[in-house]
N, C-alpha and C positions, 0 to 999 in steps of 0.2 A: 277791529274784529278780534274778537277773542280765541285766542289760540285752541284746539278742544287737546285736553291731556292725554298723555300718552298712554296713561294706564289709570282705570277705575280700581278703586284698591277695597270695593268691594267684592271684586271677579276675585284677587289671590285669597280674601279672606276663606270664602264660598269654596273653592279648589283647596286650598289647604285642612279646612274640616273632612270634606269627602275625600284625601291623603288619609287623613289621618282614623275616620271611619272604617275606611278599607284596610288600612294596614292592619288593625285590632281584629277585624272582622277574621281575614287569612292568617294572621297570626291565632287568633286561637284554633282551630285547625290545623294550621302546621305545628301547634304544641301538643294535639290530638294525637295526632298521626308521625309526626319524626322525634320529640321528643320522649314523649311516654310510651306511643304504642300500645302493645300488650301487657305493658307490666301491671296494669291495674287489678287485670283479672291473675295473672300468671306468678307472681310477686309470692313466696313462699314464707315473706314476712305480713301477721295479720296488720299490722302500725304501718308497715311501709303501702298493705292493700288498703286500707284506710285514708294514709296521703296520698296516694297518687289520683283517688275516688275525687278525695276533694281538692284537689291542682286542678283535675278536669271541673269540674265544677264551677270552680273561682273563674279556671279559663273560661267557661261558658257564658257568665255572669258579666264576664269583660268584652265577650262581642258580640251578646245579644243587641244591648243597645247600640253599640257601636252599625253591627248591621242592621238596625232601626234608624237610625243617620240614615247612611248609603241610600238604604229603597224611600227612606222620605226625600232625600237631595233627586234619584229618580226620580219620582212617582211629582216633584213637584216642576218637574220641567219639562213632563208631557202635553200639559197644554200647548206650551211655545211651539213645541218640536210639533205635533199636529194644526195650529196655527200656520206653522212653516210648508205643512205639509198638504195645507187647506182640508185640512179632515177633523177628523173627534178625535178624544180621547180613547172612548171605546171600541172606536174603529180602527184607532191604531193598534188597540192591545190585540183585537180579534181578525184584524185585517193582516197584520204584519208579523214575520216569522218573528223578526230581529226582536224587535218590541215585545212581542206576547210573551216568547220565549224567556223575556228579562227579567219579566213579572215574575211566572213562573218558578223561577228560579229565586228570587227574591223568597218570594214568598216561602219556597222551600229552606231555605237558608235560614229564615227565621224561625219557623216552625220545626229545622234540626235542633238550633242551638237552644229553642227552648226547652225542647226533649232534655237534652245534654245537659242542660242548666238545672233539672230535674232530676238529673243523674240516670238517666235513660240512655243506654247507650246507645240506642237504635237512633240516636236524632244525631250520632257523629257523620256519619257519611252521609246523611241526606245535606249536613250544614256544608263540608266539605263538595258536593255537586254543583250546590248552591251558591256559597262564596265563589268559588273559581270561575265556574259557568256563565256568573252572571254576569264578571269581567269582560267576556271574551265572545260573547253570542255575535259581534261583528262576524264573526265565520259563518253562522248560521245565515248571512245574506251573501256568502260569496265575496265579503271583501277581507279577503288575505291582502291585500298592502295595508289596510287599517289594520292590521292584527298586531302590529309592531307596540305602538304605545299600549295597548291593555295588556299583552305581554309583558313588554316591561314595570307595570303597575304588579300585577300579578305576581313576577317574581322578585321586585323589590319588596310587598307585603309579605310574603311568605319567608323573606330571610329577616326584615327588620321587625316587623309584627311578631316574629313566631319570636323573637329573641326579646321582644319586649315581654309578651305571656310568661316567657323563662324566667327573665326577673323577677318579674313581681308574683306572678301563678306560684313556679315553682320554686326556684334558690332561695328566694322571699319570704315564705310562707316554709320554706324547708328549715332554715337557721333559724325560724323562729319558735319551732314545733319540739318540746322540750323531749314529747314520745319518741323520736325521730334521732335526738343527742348519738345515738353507737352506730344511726345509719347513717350522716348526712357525707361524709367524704366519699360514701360510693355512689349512694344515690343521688348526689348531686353531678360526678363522675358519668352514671349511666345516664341523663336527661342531656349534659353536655354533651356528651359522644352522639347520642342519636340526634340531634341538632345538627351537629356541624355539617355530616354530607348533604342536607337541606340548604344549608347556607353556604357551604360552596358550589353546589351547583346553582343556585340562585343566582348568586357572587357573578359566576360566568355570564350567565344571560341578562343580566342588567348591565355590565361591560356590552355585552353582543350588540343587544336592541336600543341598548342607549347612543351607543356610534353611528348605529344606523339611524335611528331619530335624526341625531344632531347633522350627519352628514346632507340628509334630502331639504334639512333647513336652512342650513349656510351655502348658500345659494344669493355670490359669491363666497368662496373661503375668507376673504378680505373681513366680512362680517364680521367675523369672530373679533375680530378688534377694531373695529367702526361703528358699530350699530349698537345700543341699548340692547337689544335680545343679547349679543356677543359678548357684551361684559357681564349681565346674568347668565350665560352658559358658565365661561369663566368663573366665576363664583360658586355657581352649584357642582363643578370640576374640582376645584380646590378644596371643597366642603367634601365632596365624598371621597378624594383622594386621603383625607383623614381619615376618614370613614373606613376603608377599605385598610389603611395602616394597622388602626387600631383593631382593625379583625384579624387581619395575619397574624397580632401581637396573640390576640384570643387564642389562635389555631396551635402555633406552633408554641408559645412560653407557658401561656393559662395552664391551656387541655392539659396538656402531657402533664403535670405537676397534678393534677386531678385523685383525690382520693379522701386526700384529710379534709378537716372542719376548716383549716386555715385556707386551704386554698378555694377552697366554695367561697368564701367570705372573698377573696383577693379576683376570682373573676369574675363575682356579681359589681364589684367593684369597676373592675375592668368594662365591663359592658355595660354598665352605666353610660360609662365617656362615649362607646358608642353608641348609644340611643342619642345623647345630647347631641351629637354629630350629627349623626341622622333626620334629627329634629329639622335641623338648621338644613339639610338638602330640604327638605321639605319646605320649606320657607323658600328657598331660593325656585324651587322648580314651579312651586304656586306663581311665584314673580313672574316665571320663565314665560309658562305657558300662556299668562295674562297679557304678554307683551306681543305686539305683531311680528310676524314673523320675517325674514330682510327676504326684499324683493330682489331678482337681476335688473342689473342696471336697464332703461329702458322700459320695463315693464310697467305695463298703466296701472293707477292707483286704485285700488278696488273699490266700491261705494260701500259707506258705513253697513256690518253685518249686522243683524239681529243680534243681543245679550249670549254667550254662549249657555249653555245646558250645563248642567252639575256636573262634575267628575265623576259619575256614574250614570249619565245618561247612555241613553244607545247613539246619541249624536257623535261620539268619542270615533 
């Protein structure tokens, strides 16, 4: 009898695109809203109100499609989820808070960021409602103990997403912008500084919700080094404990040195190694979640589940 494998490694591929969807999608948004802010309109330089126009822009352009992913990875695991549910599609969008509510929100998200991709400022906060909201409508049915993983989704995107839009939106497109040559050590200076209290409160609650995930899953402790799931915990631990080095390196050596050309150049550099790092949790947490989770000793085996739902389903 043929052994059935432990993991279909089309489940991390499918989880790792909807990572990486999502992160772009909240990352351009959190480049919206903590790196740039106001300065697009308020900016007393015409060159500097021109780049920061088109940073937003570029950002816009980079999680338009990205949140075109996400609501297609939803919108294509509604059948299953209403299949599970013995119902329609249309009776789940119209029938169900959680569900409707996700569309909605989709929906709204795509039509902020094409606003915004347009250079309409009006479509930032509706993309913002939209990207965050549509993570997290598990609350809209009342289940705050599921609120833990879209939380943590949520605020990993918001500090690794927003830091990826930085790099290439703006430090990117900033050192390369010749109009720009007398402004880039501040205005690289001010895009960083408004980042970082983003990503260290981020920082905090992906530590927070991620202990808490891992703790209701290792179940025994032992797991953690007995079970496949335990040695990919382990691994996506190790990867982000780089992770998290190389930020503090960001916060405290980078920032502060902040003003000239050279050091724009030295921490787009720097956060490079942290996105590659990041990359690679993302690779391991796809694995993670793909893997069954350890049972307590004694517990009966459960009967094969249905395929999971996208990483942006409401089944999350």
């Amino acid at each position: 009898m043929q052994t059935e494998p432990l993991i279909t490694w089309s489940e991390p591929v499918r989880e790792y695109v909807g990572f990486v969807a999502q992160f772009l999608g909240l990352g351009a948004v959190g480049f919206r809203f903590a790196a740039v802010r106001s300065r697009a309109t308020t900016s007393h330089s015409p060159d500097e109100r021109a780049f920061y126009a088109g940073a937003l822009r570029r950002a816009a352009l980079i999680g338009l499609p990205a949140m075109a992913v996400q609501a297609g990875l939803f919108f294509a695991g509604l059948p299953q989820t209403a299949a599970r549910a013995h119902s329609t599609v249309g009776a789940l969008i119209t029938g169900t808070l959680q569900t409707g509510s996700a569309t909605v929100l989709f929906v709204l998200a795509l039509v902020g960021l094409g606003l915004a991709a347009a250079s309409i400022p009006a479509g930032w906060p509706l993309a913002l409602v939209g990207a965050v909201g549509a993570t997290l409508t598990g609350v809209l049915a009342g289940q705050w103990a599921r609120l833990v993983n879209p939380a943590h989704r949520v605020a990993a995107g918001l500090w690794i997403g927003t830091l990826f839009i930085l790099v290439v939106a703006g430090l990117g497109a900033l050192l390369q912008d010749e109009r720009m040559r007398a402004h880039r050590g501040r205005v690289a200076a001010d895009m960083v500084n408004g980042f970082s209290p983003l990503a260290l409160t981020c920082g905090m609650l992906v530590v927070a919700s991620g202990l808490t995930t891992a703790w209701t899953h290792l179940n025994p402790l032992s797991s953690l080094w007995t079970t496949p799931y335990g040695y990919a915990l382990i691994a996506k631990l190790a990867l982000v404990a780089v992770v998290f080095g190389l930020g503090a390196w960001n916060w405290r050596r980078a920032r502060p040195s902040l003003g000239s050309e050279d050091a724009a150049h030295a921490i787009r550099r720097s956060s490079r190694g942290e996105l590659t790092a990041a990359a690679l949790v993302l690779v391991a947490t796809a694995i993670l979640i793909s893997l069954p989770a350890p049972r307590p000793a004694g517990a009966p085996t459960p009967a094969p589940a249905p395929a999971p739902a996208p990483a942006a389903s409401v089944a999350q």
